[in-house]
C-alpha positions as CSV (number, residue, x, y, z in Angstrom):
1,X,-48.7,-11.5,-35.1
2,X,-48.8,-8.2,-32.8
3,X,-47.9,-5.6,-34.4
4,X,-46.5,-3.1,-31.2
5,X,-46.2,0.5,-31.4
6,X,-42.1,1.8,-30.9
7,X,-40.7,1.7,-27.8
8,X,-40.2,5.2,-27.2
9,X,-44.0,5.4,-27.5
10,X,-44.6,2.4,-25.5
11,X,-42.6,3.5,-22.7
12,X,-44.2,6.8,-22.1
13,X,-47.4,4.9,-22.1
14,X,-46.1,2.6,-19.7
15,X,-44.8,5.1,-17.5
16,X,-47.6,7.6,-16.8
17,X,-48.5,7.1,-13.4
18,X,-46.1,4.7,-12.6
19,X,-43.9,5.6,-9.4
20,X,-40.4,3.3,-10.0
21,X,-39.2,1.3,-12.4
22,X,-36.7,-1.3,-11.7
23,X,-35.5,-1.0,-14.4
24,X,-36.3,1.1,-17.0
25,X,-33.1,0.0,-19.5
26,X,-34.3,-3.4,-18.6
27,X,-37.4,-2.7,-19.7
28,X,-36.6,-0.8,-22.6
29,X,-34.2,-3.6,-23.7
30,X,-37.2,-6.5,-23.5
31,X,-39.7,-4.2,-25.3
32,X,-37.2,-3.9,-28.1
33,X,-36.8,-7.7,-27.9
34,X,-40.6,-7.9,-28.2
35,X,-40.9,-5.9,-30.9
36,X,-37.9,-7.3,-32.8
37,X,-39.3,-10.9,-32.1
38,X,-43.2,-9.9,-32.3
39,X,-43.3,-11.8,-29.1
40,X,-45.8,-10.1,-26.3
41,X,-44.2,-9.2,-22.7
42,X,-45.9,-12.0,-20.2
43,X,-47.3,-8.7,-17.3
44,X,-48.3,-10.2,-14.2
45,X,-50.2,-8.6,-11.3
46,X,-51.2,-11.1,-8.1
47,X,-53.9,-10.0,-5.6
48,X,-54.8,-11.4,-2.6
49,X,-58.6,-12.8,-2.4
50,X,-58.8,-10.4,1.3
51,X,-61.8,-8.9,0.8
52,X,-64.8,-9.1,-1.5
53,X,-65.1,-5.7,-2.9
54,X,-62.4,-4.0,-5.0
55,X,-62.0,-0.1,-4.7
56,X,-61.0,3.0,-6.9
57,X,-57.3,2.6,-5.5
58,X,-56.8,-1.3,-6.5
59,X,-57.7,0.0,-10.2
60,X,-54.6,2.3,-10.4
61,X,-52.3,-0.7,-10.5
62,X,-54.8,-2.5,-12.7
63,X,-55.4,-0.1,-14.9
64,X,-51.7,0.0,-15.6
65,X,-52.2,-3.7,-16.3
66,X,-54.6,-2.8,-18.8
67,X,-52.1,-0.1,-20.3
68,X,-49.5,-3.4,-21.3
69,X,-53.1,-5.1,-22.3
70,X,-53.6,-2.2,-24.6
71,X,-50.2,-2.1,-25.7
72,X,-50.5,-6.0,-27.5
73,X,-48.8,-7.8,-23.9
74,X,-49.9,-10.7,-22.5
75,X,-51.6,-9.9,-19.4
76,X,-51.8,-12.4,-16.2
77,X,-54.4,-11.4,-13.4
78,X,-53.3,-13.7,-10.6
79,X,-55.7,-14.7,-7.8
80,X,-53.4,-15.5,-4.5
81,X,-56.1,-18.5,-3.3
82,X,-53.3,-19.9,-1.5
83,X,-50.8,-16.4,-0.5
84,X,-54.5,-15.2,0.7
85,X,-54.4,-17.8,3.2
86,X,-51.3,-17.0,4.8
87,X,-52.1,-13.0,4.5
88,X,-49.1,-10.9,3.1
89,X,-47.5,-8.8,5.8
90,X,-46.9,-5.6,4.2
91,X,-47.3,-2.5,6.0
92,X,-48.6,-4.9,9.1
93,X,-47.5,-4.0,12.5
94,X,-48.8,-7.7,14.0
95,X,-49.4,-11.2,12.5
96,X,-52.6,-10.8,10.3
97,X,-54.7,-14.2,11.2
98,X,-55.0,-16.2,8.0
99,X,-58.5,-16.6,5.9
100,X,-60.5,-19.9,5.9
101,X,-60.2,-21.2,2.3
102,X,-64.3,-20.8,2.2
103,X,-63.5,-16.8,3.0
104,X,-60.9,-17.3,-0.2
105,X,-62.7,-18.8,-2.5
106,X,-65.7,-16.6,-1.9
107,X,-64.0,-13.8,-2.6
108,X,-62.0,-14.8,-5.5
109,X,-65.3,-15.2,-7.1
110,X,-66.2,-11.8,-7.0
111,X,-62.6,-10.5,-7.8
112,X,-62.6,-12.5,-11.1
113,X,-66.1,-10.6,-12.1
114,X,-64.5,-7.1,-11.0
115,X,-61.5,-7.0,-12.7
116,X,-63.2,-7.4,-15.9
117,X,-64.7,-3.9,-15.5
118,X,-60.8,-2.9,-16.4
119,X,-59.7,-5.3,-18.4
120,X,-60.6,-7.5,-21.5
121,X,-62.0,-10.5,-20.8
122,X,-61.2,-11.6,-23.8
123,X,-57.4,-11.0,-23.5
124,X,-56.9,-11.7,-20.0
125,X,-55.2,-14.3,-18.1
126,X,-56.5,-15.7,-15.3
127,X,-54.9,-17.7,-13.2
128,X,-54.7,-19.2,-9.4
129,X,-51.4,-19.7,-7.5
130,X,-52.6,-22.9,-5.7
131,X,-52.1,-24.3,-9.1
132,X,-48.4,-24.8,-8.3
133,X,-48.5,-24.6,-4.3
134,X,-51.0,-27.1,-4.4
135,X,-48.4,-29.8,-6.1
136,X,-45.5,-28.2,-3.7
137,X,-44.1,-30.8,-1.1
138,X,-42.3,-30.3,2.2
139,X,-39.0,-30.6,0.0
140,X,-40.2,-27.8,-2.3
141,X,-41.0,-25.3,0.3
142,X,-37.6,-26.2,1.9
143,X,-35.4,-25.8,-0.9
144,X,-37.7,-22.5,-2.1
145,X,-36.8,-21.7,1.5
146,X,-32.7,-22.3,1.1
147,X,-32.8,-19.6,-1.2
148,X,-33.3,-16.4,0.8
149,X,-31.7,-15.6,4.0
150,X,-33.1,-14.4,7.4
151,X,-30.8,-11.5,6.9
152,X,-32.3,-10.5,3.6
153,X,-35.8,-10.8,5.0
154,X,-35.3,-8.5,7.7
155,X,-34.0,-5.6,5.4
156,X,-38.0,-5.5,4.7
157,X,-39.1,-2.3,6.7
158,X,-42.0,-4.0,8.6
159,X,-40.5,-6.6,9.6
160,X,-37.1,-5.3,10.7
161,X,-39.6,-2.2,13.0
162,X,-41.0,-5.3,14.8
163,X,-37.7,-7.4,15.2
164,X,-36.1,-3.8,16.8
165,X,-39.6,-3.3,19.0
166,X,-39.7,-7.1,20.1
167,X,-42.7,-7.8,18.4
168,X,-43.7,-11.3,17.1
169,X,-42.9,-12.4,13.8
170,X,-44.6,-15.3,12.7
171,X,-42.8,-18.2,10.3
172,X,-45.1,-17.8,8.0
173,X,-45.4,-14.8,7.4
174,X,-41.1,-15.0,6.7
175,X,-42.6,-17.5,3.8
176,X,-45.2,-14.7,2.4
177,X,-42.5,-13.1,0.2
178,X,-41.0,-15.9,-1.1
179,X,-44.4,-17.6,-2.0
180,X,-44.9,-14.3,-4.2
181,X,-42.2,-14.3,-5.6
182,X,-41.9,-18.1,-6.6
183,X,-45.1,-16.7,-8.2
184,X,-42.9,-14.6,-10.8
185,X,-41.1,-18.2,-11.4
186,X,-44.2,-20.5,-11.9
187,X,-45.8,-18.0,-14.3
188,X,-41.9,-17.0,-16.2
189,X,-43.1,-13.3,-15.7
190,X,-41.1,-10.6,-18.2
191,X,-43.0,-7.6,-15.7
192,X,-44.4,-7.8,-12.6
193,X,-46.8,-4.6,-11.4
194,X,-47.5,-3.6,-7.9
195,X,-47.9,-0.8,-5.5
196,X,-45.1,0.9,-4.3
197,X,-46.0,-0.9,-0.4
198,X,-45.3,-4.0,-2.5
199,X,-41.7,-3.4,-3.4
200,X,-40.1,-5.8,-1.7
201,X,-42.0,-8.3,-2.4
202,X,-41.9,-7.8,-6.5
203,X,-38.2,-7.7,-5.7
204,X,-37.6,-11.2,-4.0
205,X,-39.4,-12.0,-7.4
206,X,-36.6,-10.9,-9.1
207,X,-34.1,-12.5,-7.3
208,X,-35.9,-16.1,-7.2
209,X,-36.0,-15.8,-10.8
210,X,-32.2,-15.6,-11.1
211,X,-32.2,-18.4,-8.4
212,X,-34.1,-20.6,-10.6
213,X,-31.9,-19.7,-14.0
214,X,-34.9,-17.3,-15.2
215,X,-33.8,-13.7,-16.9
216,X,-35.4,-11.1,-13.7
217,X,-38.4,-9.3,-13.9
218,X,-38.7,-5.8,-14.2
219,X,-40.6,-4.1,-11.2
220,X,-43.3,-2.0,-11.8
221,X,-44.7,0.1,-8.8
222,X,-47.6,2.4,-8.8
223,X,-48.3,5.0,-6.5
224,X,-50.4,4.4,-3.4
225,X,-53.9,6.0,-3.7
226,X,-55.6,8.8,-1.1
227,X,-58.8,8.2,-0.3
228,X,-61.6,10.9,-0.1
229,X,-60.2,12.9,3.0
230,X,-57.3,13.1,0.7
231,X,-54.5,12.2,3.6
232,X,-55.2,8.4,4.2
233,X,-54.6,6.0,1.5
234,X,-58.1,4.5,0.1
235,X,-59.4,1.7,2.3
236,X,-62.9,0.5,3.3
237,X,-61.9,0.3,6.6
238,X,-61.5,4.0,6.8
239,X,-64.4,4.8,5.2
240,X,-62.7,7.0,2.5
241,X,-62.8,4.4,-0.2
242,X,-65.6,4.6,-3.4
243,X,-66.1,0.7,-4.4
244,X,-66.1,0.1,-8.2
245,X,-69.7,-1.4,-7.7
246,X,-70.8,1.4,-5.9
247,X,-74.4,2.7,-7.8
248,X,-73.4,5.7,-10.4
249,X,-75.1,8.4,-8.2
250,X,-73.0,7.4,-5.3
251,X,-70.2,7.0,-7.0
252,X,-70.8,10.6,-8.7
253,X,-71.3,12.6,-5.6
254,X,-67.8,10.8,-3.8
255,X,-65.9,12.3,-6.3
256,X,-67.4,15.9,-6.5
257,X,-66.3,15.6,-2.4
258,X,-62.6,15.2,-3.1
259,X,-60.6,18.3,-2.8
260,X,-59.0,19.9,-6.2
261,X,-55.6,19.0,-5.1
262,X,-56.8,15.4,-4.6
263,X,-58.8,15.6,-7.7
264,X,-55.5,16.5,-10.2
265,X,-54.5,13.1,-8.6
266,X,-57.4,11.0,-9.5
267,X,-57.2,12.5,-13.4
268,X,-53.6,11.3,-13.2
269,X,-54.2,7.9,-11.8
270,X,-57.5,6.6,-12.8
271,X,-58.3,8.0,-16.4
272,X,-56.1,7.7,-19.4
273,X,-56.3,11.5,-19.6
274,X,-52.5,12.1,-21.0
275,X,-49.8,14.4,-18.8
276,X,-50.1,16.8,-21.3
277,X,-53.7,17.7,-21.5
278,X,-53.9,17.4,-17.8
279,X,-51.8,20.3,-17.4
280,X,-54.1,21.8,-20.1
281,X,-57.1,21.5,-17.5
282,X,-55.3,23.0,-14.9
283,X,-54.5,26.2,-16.6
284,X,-57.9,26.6,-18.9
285,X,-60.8,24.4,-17.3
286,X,-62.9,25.6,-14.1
287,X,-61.6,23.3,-11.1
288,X,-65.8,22.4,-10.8
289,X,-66.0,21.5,-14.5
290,X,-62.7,19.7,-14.5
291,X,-64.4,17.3,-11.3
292,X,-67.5,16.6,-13.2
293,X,-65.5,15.8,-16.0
294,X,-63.5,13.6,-13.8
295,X,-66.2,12.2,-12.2
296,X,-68.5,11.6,-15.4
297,X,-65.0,9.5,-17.0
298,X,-64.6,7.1,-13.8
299,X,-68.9,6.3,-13.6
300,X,-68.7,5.9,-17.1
301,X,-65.2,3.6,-16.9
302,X,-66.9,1.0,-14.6
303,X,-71.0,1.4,-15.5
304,X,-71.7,3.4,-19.0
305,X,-71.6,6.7,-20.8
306,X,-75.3,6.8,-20.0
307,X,-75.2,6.3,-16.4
308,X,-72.6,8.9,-16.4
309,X,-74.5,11.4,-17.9
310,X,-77.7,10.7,-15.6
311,X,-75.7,10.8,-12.6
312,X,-74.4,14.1,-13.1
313,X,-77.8,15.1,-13.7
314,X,-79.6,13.8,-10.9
315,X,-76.2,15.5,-8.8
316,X,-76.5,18.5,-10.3
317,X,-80.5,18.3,-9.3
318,X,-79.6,17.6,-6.3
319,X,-77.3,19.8,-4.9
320,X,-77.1,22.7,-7.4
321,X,-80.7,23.2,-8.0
322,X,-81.6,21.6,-5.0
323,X,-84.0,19.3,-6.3
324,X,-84.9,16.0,-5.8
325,X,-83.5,13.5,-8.2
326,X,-85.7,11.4,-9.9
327,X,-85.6,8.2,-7.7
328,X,-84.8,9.4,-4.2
329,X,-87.8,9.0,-2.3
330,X,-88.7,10.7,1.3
331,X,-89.5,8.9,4.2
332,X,-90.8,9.1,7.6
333,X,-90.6,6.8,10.4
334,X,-91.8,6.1,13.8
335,X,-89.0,4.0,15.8
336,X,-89.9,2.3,19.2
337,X,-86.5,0.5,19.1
338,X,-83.1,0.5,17.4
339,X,-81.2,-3.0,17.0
340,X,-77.8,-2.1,17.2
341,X,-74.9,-4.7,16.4
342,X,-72.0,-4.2,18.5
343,X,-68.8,-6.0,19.5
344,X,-70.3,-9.6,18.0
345,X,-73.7,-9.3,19.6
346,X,-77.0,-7.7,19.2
347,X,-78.6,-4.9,22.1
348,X,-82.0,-3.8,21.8
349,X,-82.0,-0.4,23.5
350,X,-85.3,2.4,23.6
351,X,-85.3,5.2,22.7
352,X,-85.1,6.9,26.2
353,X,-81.4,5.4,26.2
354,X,-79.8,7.7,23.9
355,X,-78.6,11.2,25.2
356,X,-80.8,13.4,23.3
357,X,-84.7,13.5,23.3
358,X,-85.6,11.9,19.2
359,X,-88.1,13.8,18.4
360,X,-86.0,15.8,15.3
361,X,-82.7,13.9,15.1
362,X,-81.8,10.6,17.2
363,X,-78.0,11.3,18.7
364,X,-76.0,8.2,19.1
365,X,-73.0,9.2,22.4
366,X,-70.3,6.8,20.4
367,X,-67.8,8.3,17.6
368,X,-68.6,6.0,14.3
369,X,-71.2,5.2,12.1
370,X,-73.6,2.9,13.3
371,X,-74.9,0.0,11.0
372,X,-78.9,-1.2,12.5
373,X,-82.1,-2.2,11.8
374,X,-85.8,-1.1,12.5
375,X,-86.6,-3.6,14.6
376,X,-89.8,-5.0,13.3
377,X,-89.8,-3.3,9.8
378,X,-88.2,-4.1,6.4
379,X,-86.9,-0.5,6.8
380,X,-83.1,0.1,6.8
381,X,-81.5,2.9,9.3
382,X,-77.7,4.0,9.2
383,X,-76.7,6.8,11.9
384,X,-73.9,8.8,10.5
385,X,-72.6,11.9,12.1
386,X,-73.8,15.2,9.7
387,X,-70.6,16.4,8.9
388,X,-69.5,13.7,7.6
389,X,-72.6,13.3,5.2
390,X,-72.0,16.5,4.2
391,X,-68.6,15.3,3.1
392,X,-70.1,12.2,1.7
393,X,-72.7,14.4,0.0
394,X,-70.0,16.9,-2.0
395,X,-71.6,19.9,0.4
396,X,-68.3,20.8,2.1
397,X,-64.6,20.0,1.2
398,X,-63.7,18.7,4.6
399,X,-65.6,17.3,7.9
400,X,-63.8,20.1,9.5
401,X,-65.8,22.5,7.2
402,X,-68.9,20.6,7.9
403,X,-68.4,20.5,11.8
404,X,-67.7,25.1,11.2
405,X,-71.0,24.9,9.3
406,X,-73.5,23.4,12.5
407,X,-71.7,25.8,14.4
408,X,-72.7,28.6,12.5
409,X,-76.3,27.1,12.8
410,X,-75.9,27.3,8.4
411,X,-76.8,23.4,7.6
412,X,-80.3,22.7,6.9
413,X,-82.1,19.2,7.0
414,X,-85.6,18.4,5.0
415,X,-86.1,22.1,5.7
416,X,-85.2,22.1,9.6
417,X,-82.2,23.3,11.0
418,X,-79.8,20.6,12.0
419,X,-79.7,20.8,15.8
420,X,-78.1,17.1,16.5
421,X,-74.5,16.2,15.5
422,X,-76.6,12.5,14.2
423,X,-78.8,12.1,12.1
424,X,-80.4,9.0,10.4
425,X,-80.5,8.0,6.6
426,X,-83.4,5.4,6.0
427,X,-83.9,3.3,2.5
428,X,-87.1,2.3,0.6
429,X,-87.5,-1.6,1.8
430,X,-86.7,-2.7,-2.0
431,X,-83.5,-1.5,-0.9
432,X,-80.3,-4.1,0.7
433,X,-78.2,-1.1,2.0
434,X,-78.4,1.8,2.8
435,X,-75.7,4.4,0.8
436,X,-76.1,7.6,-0.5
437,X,-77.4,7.9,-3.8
438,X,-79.2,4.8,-3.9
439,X,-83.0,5.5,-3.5
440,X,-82.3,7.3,-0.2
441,X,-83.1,10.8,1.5
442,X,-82.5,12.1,5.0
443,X,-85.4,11.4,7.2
444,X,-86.7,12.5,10.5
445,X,-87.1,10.6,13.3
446,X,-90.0,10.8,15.6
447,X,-91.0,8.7,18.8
């Protein structure tokens, strides 16, 4: 039988980092029930199968799932396999096109493996909502449908912007909430966590749940994440985001680039570092000691103690010293051609079709990083604009910083001024991609 800490204690567990609680007496009163009955709280968190890779931000609202794990709750990871394919709406200004179930399960594969990097395997359930759905008939959807209003529906933020602006609003995206929340229903969820964009939905959970006779959740919402430029919330797309599977190095050297502001964040909502002693650091600890120690906890949270250690050295090496670490590995190559993917088709263009002469740095006239191969060569190329590397690199605290710094003529590459706004990284062949910290240094470019 679990034996569960008091409530008072559980509750200020529960509540660090958490953003709203809906609500707290509720809560308080079901712990007490728990622990009167020795009877674990059923926790539930749903993600959508989207994408393939997790980030630092999905692991706030999972690690808060971990903090009921810790506590002696039951636990339920829930893989959307079938929400995924109708694509929740939230914070969508037009109809998301649905995933192929091919594109779902493939990422639901990798999902499963991720979360475990978080949470105890051996304590964890995992489940998939097409469980139910999958047994749902034209009846069920209609009667689930019966029990929200249009009205109701259109009190969600999103969705009431577009009605006012004209914009489409397709049926089944009206459907996405209630799927969700019939979630809360199928499972007989006493919690259900999410970020604070997912409010609504956690709340139509709630009121399904007293639709169907079922004593409502309590609402748990965590606080959206900011990614590295420490304004945007963390997404890939953005290209502020550090992906749990990132290598340790990389991962390192993101968060020594986050601003101290940003960084008191981070300690509050990805490490179990208590209120308390987090105030501690800010009054006693060196903002650049805190952020190693920061950044040493989250490597060692998702790869080991060990890899932490040697990617703070091989950092420290690197842009302290300024030594080379260990692995990274210089390289020179002669380029004839770049093979460039753009808009769903490959170009081939020479050299002489770029806007600067290559002989030191190879400038590319678009905005954004360009992903492309040597054409001919095992060799990997990325083209990334050099204040932004510097960012990437913990050099400067901002791209604007970086962009001050070529002005000033003050940033210096292998040894040679940096003239170009471009410049190239190139990987060891062994290599798949191409990311800082994995095996890779800057290299020239010559014709």
């Amino acid at each position: 039988m679990p034996n569960f800490a008091p409530v008072d204690e559980q509750l200020a567990y529960i509540k660090k980092g958490s953003a709203e609680i809906i609500r707290e007496s509720e809560l308080r009163s079901k712990l007490e029930k728990s622990r009167a009955t020795s009877k674990p709280l059923r926790v539930k968190l749903g993600m959508d199968p989207t994408a393939p890779d997790l980030h630092l931000g999905h692991t706030v609202v999972l690690r808060k799932l971990k903090h009921f794990q810790d506590l002696g709750h039951t636990v339920i990871f829930l893989i959307g396999d079938f929400t995924g394919m109708i694509g929740d709406p939230t914070g969508r200004s037009a109809t998301r096109p649905p995933l192929s179930r091919e594109q779902i399960e493939q990422n639901a594969e990798t999902y499963k493996a991720q979360v475990f990097k978080i949470l105890d395997p051996q304590k964890t359930v995992i489940d998939f909502n097409r469980r139910w759905f999958s047994k749902f008939t034209a009846d069920d959807f209609i009667r689930l449908a019966a029990k929200y209003t249009v009205s109701q529906m259109l009190e969600r933020e999103d969705f009431h912007k577009r009605f006012l602006e004209e914009k489409p609003i397709a049926v089944h995206e009206l459907l996405y909430p209630l799927a969700q929340g019939y979630d809360s229903v199928a499972l007989e969820a006493d919690v259900e966590l999410g970020g604070t964009d997912q409010k609504f939905n956690l709340l139509v959970g709630r009121e399904l749940q007293r639709a169907y006779g079922q004593e409502p959740q309590v609402v748990l919402t965590t606080p959206i994440l900011e990614g590295l430029d420490g304004v945007q919330k963390m997404s890939k797309s953005l290209g502020n985001a550090i992906g749990i599977h990132e290598p340790p190095l990389e991962m390192y050297g993101k968060i020594m680039s986050v601003s101290d502001e940003i960084m008191w964040r981070y300690y509050e909502l990805l490490t179990d570092v208590s209120i308390a002693d987090i105030e501690n650091l800010k009054s006693e600890a060196h903002p650049m000691q805190a952020k190693k120690d920061l950044a040493r906890r989250i490597v060692a949270d998702f790869h080991s103690a060990a890899a932490a250690i040697k990617a703070g050295e091989d950092w420290g090496k690197q842009f302290q010293k300024d030594e080379v670490p260990e692995e990274a590995e210089r390289i020179v190559v002669h380029v004839t051609s770049i093979e460039v993917q753009k808009n769903s088709s490959d170009q081939t263009k020479p050299l002489s079709a770029y806007e600067d002469h290559p002989s030191k740095h190879l400038y590319l006239p678009n905005e954004k990083t360009i992903e492309a191969d040597l054409k001919g060569d095992l060799h990997k190329v990325r083209i990334v604009r050099v204040e932004k590397l510097l960012l990437q690199l913990g050099l400067v605290s901002s791209a604007t910083e970086g962009s001050r710094k070529l002005k000033e003529d003050a940033v210096s590459i292998n040894g040679e001024k940096a003239k170009g706004r471009y410049f190239a990284l190139v990987s060891v062949p062994t290599e798949a991609d191409v990311r800082v910290g994995r095996k890779l240094k800057i290299a020239s470019i010559i014709a």
